[in-house]
Structures are given as C-alpha cells and as structure tokens.
TITI-81062 format. One record per residue (C-alpha): x, y, z; residue in one letter. Coordinates in steps of 0.001 Angstrom, whole numbers. Each point is the difference from the previous one (the first is absolute). Example, Ala and Ser with C-alpha at 12.3 -4.5 7.8 and 13.67 -1.06 7.14 Angstrom:
2
{{12300 -4500 7800} "A"}
{{1370 3440 -660} "S"}
REM end
This chain:
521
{{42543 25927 -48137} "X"}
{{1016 -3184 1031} "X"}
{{2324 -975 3006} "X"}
{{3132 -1249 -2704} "X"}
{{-773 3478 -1173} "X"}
{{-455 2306 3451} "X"}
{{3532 1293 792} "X"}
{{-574 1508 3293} "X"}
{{-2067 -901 3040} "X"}
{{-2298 3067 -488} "X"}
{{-863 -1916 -3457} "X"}
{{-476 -3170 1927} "X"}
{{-2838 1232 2479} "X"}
{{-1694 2266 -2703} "X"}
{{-6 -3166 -2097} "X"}
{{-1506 -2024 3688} "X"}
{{-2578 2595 106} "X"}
{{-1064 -209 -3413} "X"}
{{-523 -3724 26} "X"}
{{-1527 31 3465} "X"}
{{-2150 2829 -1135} "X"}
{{-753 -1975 -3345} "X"}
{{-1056 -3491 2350} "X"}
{{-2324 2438 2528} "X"}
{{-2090 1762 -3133} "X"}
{{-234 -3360 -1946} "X"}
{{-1583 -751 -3503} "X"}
{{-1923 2876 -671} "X"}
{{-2854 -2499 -1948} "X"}
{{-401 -2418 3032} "X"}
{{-125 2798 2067} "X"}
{{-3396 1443 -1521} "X"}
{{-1108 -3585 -629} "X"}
{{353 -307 3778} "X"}
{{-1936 3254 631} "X"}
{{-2711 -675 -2504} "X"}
{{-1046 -3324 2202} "X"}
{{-600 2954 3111} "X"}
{{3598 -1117 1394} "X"}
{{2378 1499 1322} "X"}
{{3965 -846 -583} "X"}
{{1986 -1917 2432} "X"}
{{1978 2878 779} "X"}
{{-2939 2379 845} "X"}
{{-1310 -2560 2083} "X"}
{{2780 -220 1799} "X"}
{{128 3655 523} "X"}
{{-3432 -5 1656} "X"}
{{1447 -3177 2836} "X"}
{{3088 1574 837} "X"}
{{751 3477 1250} "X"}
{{1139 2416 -2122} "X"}
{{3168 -265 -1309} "X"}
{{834 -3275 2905} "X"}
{{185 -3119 -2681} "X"}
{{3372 -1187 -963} "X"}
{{-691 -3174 -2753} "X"}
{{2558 -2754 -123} "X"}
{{1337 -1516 -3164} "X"}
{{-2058 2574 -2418} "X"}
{{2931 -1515 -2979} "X"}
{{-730 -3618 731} "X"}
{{-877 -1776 -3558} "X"}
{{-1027 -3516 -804} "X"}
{{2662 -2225 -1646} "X"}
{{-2965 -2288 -1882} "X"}
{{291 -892 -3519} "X"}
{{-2245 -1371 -2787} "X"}
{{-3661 1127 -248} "X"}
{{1807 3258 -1023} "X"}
{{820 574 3506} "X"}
{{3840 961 -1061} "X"}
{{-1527 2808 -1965} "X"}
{{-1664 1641 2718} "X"}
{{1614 619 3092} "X"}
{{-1233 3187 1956} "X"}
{{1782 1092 3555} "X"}
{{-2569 -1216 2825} "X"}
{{-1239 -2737 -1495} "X"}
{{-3784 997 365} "X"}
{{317 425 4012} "X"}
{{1170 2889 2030} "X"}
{{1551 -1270 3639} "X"}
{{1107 2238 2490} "X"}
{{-807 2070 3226} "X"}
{{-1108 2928 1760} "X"}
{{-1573 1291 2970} "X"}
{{-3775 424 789} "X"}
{{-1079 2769 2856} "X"}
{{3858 -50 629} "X"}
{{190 -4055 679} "X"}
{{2187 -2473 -2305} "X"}
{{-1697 -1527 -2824} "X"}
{{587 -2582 -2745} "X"}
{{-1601 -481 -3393} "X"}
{{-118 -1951 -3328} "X"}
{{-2218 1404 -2575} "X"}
{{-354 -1655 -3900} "X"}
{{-16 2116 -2986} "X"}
{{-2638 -1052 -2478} "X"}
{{1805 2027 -2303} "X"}
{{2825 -2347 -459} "X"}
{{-1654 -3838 -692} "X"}
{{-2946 809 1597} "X"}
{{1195 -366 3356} "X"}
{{918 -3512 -764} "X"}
{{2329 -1665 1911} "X"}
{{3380 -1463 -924} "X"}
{{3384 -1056 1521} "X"}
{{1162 3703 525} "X"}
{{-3238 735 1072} "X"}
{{-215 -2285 2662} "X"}
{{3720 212 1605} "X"}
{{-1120 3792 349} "X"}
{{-2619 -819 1873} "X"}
{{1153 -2418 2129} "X"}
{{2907 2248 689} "X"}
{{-2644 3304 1409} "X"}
{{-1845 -3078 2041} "X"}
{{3454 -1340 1372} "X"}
{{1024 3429 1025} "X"}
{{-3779 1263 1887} "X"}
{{297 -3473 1674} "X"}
{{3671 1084 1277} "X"}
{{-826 3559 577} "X"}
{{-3367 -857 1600} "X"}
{{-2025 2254 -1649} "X"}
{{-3415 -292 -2084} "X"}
{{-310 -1464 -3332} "X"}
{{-1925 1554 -2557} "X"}
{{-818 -1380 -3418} "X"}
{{-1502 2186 -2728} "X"}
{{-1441 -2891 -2060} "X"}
{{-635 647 -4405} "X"}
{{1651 -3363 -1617} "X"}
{{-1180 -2416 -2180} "X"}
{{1583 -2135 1495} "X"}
{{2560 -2632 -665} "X"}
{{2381 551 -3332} "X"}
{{-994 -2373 -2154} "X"}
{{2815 541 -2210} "X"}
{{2440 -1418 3325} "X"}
{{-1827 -2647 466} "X"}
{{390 -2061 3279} "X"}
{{2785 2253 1376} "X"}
{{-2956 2900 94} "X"}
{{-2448 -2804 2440} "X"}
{{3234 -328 2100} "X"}
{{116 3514 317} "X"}
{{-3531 -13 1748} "X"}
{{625 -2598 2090} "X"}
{{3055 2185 1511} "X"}
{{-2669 2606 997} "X"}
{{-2367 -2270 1240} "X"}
{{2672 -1155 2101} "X"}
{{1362 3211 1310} "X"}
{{-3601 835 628} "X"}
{{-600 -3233 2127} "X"}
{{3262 872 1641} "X"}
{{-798 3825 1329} "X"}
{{-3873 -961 986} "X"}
{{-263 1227 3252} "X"}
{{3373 1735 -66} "X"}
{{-630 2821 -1601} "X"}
{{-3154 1582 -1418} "X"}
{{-742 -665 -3751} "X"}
{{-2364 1403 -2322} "X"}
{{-974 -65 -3910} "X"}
{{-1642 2575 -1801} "X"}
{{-1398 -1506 -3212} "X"}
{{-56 2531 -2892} "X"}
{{-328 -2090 -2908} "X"}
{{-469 -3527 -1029} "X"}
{{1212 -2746 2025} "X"}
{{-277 -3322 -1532} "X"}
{{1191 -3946 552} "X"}
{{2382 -634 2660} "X"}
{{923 3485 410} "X"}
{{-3850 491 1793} "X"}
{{1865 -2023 3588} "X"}
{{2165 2874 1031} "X"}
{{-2299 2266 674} "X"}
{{-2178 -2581 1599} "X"}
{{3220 -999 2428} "X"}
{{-193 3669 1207} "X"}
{{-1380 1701 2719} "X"}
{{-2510 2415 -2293} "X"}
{{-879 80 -3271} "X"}
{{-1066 3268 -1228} "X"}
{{-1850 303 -3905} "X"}
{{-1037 2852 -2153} "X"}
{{-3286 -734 -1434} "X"}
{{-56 -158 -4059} "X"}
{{3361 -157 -343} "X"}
{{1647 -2899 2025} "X"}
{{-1139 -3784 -105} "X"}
{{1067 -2993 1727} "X"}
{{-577 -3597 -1319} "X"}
{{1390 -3271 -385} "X"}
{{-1536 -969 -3187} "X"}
{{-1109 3397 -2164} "X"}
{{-3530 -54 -1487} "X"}
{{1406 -1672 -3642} "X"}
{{1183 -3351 1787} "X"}
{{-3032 361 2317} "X"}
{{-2756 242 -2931} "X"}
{{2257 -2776 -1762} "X"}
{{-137 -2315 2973} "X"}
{{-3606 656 1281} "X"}
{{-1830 1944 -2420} "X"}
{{-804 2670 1997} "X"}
{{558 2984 -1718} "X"}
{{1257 3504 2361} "X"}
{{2273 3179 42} "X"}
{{3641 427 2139} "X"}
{{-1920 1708 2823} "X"}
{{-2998 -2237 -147} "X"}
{{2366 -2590 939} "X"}
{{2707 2054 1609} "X"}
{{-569 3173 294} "X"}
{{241 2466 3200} "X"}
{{-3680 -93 1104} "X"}
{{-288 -4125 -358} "X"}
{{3306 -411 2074} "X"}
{{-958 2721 3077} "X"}
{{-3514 -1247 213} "X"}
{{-453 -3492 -1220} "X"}
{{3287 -2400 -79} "X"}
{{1632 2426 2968} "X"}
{{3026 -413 -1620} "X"}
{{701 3845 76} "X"}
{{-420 2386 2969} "X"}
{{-457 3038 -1584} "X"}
{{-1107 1373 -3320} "X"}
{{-107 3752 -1459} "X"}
{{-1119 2141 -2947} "X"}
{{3230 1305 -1035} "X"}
{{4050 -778 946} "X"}
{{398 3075 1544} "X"}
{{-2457 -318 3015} "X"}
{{795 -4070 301} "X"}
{{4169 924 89} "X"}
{{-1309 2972 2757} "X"}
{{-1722 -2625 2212} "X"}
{{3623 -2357 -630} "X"}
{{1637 2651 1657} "X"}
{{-2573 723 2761} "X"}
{{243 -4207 926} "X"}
{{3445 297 -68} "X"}
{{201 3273 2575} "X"}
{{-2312 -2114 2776} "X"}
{{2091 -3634 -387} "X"}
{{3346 -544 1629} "X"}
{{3330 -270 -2185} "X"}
{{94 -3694 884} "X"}
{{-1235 -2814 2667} "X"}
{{2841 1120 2471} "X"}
{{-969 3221 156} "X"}
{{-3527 1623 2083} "X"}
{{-2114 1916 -2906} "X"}
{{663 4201 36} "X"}
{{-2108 1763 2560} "X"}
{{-1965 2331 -490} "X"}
{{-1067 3059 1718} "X"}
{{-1883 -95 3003} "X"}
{{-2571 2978 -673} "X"}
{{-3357 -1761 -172} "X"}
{{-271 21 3986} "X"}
{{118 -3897 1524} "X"}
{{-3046 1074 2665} "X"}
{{-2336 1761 -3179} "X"}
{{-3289 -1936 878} "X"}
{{-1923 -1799 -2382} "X"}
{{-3528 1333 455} "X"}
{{-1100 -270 -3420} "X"}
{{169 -3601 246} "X"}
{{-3021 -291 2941} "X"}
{{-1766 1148 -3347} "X"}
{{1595 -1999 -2634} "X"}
{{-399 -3379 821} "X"}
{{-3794 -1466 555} "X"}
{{-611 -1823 2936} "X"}
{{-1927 -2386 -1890} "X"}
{{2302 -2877 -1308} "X"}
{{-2173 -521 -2939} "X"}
{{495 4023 -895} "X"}
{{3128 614 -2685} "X"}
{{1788 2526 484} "X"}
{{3556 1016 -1864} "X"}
{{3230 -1184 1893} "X"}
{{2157 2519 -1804} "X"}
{{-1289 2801 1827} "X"}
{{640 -1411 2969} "X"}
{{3355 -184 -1276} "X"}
{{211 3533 -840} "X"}
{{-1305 1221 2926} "X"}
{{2686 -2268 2621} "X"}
{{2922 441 -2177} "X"}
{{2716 2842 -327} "X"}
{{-1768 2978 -1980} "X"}
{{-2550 -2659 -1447} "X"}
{{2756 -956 -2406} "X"}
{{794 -3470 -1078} "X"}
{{855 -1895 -3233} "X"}
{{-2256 -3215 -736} "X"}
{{1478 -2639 -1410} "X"}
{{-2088 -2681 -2506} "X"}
{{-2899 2771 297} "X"}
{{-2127 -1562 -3013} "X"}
{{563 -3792 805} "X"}
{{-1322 -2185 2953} "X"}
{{-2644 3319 1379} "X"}
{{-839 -1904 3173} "X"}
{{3620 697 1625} "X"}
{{2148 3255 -5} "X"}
{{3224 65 -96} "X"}
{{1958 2973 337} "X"}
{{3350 2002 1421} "X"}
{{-846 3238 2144} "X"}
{{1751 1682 2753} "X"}
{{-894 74 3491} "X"}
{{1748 2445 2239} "X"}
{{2400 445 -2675} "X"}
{{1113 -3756 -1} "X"}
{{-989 -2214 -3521} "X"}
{{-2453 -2858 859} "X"}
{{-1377 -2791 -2373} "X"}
{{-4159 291 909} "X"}
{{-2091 -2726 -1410} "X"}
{{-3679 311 706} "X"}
{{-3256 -1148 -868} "X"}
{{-2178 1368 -2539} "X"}
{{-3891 -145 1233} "X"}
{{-522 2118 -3518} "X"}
{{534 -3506 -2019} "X"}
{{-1149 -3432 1001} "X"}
{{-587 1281 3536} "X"}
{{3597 77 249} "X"}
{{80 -4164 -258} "X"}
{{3681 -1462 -735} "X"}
{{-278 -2019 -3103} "X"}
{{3122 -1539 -2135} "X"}
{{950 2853 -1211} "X"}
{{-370 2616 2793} "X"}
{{1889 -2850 1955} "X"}
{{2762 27 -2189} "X"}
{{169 3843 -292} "X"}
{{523 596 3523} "X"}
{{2717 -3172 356} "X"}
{{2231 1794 -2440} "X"}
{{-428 3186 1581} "X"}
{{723 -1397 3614} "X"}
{{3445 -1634 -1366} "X"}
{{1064 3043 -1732} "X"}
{{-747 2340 3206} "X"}
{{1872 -2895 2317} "X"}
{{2797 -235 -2848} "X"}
{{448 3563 338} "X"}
{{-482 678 4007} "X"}
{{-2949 1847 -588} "X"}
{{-2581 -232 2926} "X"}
{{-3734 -1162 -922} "X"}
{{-3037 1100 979} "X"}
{{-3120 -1997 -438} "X"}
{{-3423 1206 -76} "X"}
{{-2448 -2865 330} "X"}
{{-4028 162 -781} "X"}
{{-188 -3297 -1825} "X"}
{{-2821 -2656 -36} "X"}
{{1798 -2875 -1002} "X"}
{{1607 -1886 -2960} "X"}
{{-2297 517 -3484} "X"}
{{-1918 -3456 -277} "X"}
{{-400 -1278 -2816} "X"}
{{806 -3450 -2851} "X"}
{{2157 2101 -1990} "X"}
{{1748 1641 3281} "X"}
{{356 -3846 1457} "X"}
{{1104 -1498 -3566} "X"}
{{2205 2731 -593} "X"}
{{2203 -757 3113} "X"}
{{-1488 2256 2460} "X"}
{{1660 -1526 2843} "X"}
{{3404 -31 -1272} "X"}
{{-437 3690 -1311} "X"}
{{-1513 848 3797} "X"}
{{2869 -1662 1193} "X"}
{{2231 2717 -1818} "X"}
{{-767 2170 1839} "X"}
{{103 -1715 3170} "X"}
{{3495 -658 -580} "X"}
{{830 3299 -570} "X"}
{{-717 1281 3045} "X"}
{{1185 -2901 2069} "X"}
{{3237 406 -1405} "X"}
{{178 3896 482} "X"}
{{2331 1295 2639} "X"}
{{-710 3745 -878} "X"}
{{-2512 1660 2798} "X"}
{{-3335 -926 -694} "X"}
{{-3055 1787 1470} "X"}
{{-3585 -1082 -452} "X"}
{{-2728 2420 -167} "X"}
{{-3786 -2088 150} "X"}
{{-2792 2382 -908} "X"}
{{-2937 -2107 -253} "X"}
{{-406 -3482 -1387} "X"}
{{2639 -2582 371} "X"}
{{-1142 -3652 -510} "X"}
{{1275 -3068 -88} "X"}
{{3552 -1161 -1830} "X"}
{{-299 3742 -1711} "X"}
{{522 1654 3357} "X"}
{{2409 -2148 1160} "X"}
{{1893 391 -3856} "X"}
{{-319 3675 506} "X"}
{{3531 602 2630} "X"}
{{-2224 -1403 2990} "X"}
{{1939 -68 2887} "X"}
{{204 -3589 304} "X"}
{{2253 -59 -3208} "X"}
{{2100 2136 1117} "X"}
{{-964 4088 54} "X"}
{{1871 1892 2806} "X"}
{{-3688 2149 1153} "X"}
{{-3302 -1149 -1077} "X"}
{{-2893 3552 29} "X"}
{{-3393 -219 -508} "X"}
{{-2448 2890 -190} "X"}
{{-3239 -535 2088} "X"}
{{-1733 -729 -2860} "X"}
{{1894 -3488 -207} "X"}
{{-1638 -3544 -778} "X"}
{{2669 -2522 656} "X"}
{{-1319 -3638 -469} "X"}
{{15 -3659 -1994} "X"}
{{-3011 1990 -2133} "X"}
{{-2693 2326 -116} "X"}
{{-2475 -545 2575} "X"}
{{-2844 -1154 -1929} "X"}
{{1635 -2274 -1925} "X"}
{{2036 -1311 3333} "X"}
{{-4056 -306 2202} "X"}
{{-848 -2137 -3835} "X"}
{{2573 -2115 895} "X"}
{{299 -442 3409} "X"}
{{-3860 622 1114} "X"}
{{-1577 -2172 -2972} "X"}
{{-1886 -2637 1944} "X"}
{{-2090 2999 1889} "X"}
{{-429 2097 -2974} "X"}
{{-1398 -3034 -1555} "X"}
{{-2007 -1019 2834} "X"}
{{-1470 3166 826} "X"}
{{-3472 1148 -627} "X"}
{{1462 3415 -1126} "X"}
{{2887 -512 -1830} "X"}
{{925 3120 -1027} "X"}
{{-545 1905 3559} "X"}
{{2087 -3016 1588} "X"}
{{2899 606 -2818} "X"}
{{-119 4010 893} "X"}
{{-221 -782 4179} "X"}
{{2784 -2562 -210} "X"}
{{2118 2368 -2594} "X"}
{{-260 2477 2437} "X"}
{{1369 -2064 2830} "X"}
{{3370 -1196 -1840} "X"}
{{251 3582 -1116} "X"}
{{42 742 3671} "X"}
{{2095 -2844 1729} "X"}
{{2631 -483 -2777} "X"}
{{-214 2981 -2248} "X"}
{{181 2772 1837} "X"}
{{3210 2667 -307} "X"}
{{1487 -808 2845} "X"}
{{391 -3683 -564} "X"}
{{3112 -366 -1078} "X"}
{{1931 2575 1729} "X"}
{{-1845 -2161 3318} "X"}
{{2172 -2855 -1404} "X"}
{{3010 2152 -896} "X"}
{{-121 -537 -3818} "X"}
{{-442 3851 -459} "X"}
{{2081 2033 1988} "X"}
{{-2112 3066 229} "X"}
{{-3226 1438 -1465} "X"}
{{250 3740 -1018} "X"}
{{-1881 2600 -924} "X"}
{{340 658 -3501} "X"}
{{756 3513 -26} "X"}
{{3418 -1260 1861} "X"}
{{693 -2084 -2726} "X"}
{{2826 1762 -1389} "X"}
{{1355 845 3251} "X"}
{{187 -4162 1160} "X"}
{{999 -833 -3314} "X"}
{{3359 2312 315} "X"}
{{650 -747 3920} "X"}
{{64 -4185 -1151} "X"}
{{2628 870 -2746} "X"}
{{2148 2210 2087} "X"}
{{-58 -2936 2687} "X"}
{{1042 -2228 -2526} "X"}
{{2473 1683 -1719} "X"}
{{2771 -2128 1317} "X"}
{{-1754 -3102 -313} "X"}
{{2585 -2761 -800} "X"}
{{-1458 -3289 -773} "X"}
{{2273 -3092 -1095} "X"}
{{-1878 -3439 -2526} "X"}
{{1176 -3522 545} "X"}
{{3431 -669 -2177} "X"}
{{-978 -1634 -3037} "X"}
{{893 719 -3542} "X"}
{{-3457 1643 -825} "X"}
{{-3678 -1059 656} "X"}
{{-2048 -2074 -2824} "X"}
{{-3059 2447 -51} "X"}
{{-3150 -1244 -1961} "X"}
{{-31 591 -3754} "X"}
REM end
C-alpha cells in the first residue's frame, strides 16, 4: 500500500512500520555476505553498546540525492550509516555506525550530514561519542563532495577533543582519509582479522615500493595495538571488544565538566598492602611485574590497561581507588628495565592529557632507570618525544600523586610527575634510589682520576661506590631536602594513596591565559 493509497491513519502507521521494519532487516544477500566475513550487522552491534531496548536512531529515511554512476538507481533509507542514541549503564550516549551493506560503508553527502548531525548533537548534549567504524571509505561515485564530508568529521572531532570523551571501534576496513577520525579520538578499539586501518592498502603499497603484504600485515588489529600504537585495544571477536566499549564508557565522565561516576567504596581505604614487602626485590637490578603491584593497591585489583601491547616499558591504565577513577601510569621493570624510550614517552603523554582533559586524578608509580640510550633513540627525536611527556604533566591541573619505588635517575625521574614539575605529594618506599644515576656509573664519573690512579682499581671503584651510595643515595635523601614528602611502608600503600586523593579532591588549579600551549610534536 502506498500513502496516495492508505485511507486512514491506521493504514498510514501499518504502512510506517512496514517500511521501517523493511530498512531494520535489510537486503537479505548483504546480510549473509556480512555474516560470512565473521561480522556482525550494524544493527546487532548496536544492540550489544546500548541497553536493551534504550537507542532511538535519527534520520533512519535519509537518502542521497547523487546522480550518475547509477547512483539515481539506487537509493536505500540510511544511506549506509545508522546515527542515533541511547543510554549505556543508564548514562546518555551518542553513536554513528556505517552499514557495509549499503556501498560498503562508503561515505557520501547524506552520509556525512548524518554524521555530522549525531557529532553536533553529543557535543551539545555533552555526552560520549561512539563510532562503530565498517566503510570503505569515501564514495567515489560523489566525488569531492564525499572528501568534504570527511573533513566535517575531522572537524567536529578536533572541535569536542577534550570536551567530551570519544571513541572508535573499528570493525571493518578503514582506508584513505577516512583512517584520521579514529586517530583524532580518544581510543581506538580493533577486532583482529576483521578490521584494518591504512592510508595506502597493500595494492598501491606493492605498486609504489614493491613490497608485497596482506590488509592486517599492514593494518591489521595486532600491528596497530603493538607496533604503530595507533590502536589501544584489540579483541578476538565484536562481541567481547563492544563489552569492553561499554565497560570504558561506565568508568569515564559524560563530559570534561563533569567529575567521572564513583564507585563504591567496598575495597576498605586502610586494607594493607603486605603482599607487596614480597613482591618487589630490593635489588634494583631484580625485575619484577608492575601490574601486580597494581592489582594488589587498587580497588578489588581491577583496572583496565590502556595501549597494553605497545610501548611495554610504561603502563598506563584507569582503576579505582577508594571508589574514585584515577589515570595510573607506571613503570614496567618486566621490559627494558622499565626505561622510557620514544614510544613509552609518547604513550604515557597521551594518557596524561586525556586523564587531565577529563578531571581524572593520576597516579604515578616510578622505578625507572633513565631514558633508553641509544643512535636510533637520539636520531629518532628522543628529546622531543621525552619532552611529550614532560609537557603533559606540566600542564596537568588534575591531582597528581607520585609513588617512587626504587630507581629514579636522572631527567627520567624528574619526567616521571617529580615534585619539582608539579605533583601535589611525592612517596617513596624505603627501597628508593633517587639520584643524577646509578651509583657506579655516577663514582665512574665523578671518582675517575682515583680509580685510575689506584693500585686496585676495582676495590677502589667498590669502596668509593659504597660511599656515594651512602652520602647521596640513601632513602632518606630526598625527603631530608623535602623533594619526597614521606617514605612509607609499602603495605600502607593503598591506604596513603587514597588519604592524598581525598585531600585533593577539591583541588582547583588555574594556567596562564593564553589561547593554548605549542607542545612538542
């Protein structure tokens, strides 16, 4: 029946549902074409973000107006994207999601105004973005209308950095242009097998270069979580990536004016932390992992690491303590010694903007030796990367505590939320080496004339070791000088940790007007 045809109002809606009902199931053949590649369809996707029944989609009749190519031949309701929103664990949220079904996810006019439209309204509403990424990106067919359309989101996504939290799960190809939205977001989940991300795909690659590889050799999930850190998650399946979505989105607040949800307080502030007496060697040369120290300070030993596969020598990760959401970057003795090289440097910059962007405390747990030397660390830009990070925390108003458990040397400890950057309390466990370097290489240095000159080197080296270990090395050092504020006992880790933040839960901190900063690229 058609609406010339319906006669009554009753005929009108039956004939709404039917077409509404006909857009939702879609065409039956790029449905199992979809499922055949081990994908879901957009809509069961977004079933599995929002809570049940919660999602209310905006402009599901839109069509493109496009001709030539054939476009005026094909013109399905959506478009190929699905905008609209919902809630998540109760709280407001906004999604886009393309349809591969319909052009492959590519994207045209219609396409784009959709999407800028969701992305206008989450910045208004301040509430989280979410984009379910399967395009192919730009429509060929529309031509230079279709690269305007991207530079729209790009735009938008510029425009609500730091205002409200953004995310882009990539379940599918992303090629081209299309590859700098996610990359403009705050995380980047990925699906491994199933969803790529490049600029050039592996045809124009092998053309240019010769060098011959698949789409997740050069783009896949595993390559962008562990070697380009482009991504900050990656999965087996949809399902348990779009459950993790939802988990992120349950710990981050709605938008930058708002404090994140807290949660309960059941994990008791004053549980001591004897297991760590244990855990962590006294021996600075001993590894030792930092994520169970992590587990055993934090609420219920629960957090969620972010970049866990890139950069090994720094942790980054969101936990609770005492209920409230902190940002906890840490070193990694497991890898490198826990050194901060390029990337680890970057890594933990990132993650200190997004937890200042987002009022979220940080907590920094510091056992590092130094910066990774090296020619390719040096030629690569080591010092501007190092600087990254630097910035970062200089910049960050949030409350910062610093935790030192054993070695912190030279611009690394100082990098690493030292207190004369900035962190509200400095902590150190008695276990703490605070200095320009290690002590042998610091007697080397600074006792090299009576090593040299001595009739037993290597007895002269240990006996003069062993006296700058004593007069500037020792645990108590710094706190002498009042560049620690306390050293603990570890098992009251948890216990000073949560005190600090409750003190500084109404910590208001003002920058110097300017328009912004020119951090180091």
């Amino acid at each position: 029946m058609t609406a010339a045809a319906a006669s009554t109002m009753r005929d009108r809606v039956e004939e709404l549902r039917s077409l509404r009902s006909g857009i939702r199931a879609g065409d039956p053949r790029a449905t199992e074409a979809q499922r055949g590649k081990g994908k879901l369809t957009v809509r069961e996707r977004l079933d599995l973000l929002f809570d049940e029944g919660s999602f209310q989609e905006v402009e599901p009749l839109r069509r493109h107006r496009a001709t030539g190519f054939g476009l005026e031949a094909k013109k399905p309701h959506t478009d190929g994207v699905v905008v609209g929103w919902g809630t998540v664990h109760g709280r407001t949220v906004f999604a886009y999601a393309h349809d591969f079904r319909i052009f492959g996810g590519a994207l045209g006019e219609a396409h784009a105004q959709k999407i800028h439209k969701i992305m206008d309204m989450a910045i208004a509403a301040g509430a989280p973005l979410v984009s379910l990424n399967d395009g192919a990106g730009a429509r060929i067919q529309e031509g230079v209308t279709a690269l305007a359309g991207y530079g729209g989101i790009f735009q938008r996504n510029t425009r609500a950095s730091g205002v409200i939290p953004q995310i882009s799960v990539m379940l599918g190809p992303c090629a081209g242009g299309a590859a700098y939205s996610p990359a403009l977001t705050d995380f980047v989940f990925m699906v491994r097998e199933t969803s790529q991300m490049f600029i050039t795909g592996p045809d124009v690659v092998q053309a240019v270069t010769g060098e011959k590889i698949s789409q997740n050799g050069l783009g896949g999930a595993d390559v962008h979580s562990g070697v380009s850190g482009v991504s900050h998650f990656a999965y087996d399946d949809e399902q348990s990536c779009i459950e993790d979505v939802r988990y992120l989105l349950s710990l981050l607040p709605q938008n930058n004016r708002e404090a994140p949800p807290a949660g309960p307080r059941d994990d008791p502030a004053d549980r001591r932390n004897d297991a760590l007496l244990d855990l962590v060697p006294v021996d600075g040369n001993r590894p030792y992992d930092m994520r169970k120290v992590i587990e055993e300070i934090v609420d219920h030993g629960e957090y969620l690491e972010v970049h866990e596969h890139w950069a090994a020598s720094v942790l980054c990760v969101l936990a609770r303590l005492g209920g409230r959401l902190v940002g906890v970057v840490a070193s990694q003795p497991q890898s490198l010694a826990g050194v901060l090289d390029i990337h680890a440097s970057e890594k933990a910059a990132r993650f200190v903007q997004f937890c200042d962007a987002f009022t979220v405390p940080l907590v920094t747990l510091v056992d590092v030796p130094g910066f990774l030397p090296g020619v390719d660390q040096e030629h690569g830009g080591i010092i501007r990367h190092g600087a990254k990070l630097l910035y970062a925390y200089c910049n960050a108003t949030v409350p910062r505590v610093q935790l030192i458990l054993r070695k912190a040397y030279g611009g690394a400890y100082i990098v690493m939320d030292s207190r004369s950057i900035g962190a509200d309390l400095s902590f150190a466990w008695p276990t703490n080496e605070i200095a320009v370097m290690g002590a042998e290489g610091a007697a080397n240095v600074v006792f090299r004339r009576e090593i040299a000159a001595s009739d037993s080197p290597d007895a002269t080296r240990a006996q003069l070791v062993k006296e700058y270990t004593a007069e500037l090395m020792h645990p108590y050092y710094a706190a002498e000088r009042g560049l620690v504020d306390d050293v603990i006992d570890p098992a009251d880790t948890r216990a000073t940790l949560i005190a600090a933040l409750d003190m500084l839960a109404t910590k208001h901190a003002l920058l110097p007007a300017r328009k912004h900063g020119n951090p180091p690229q």
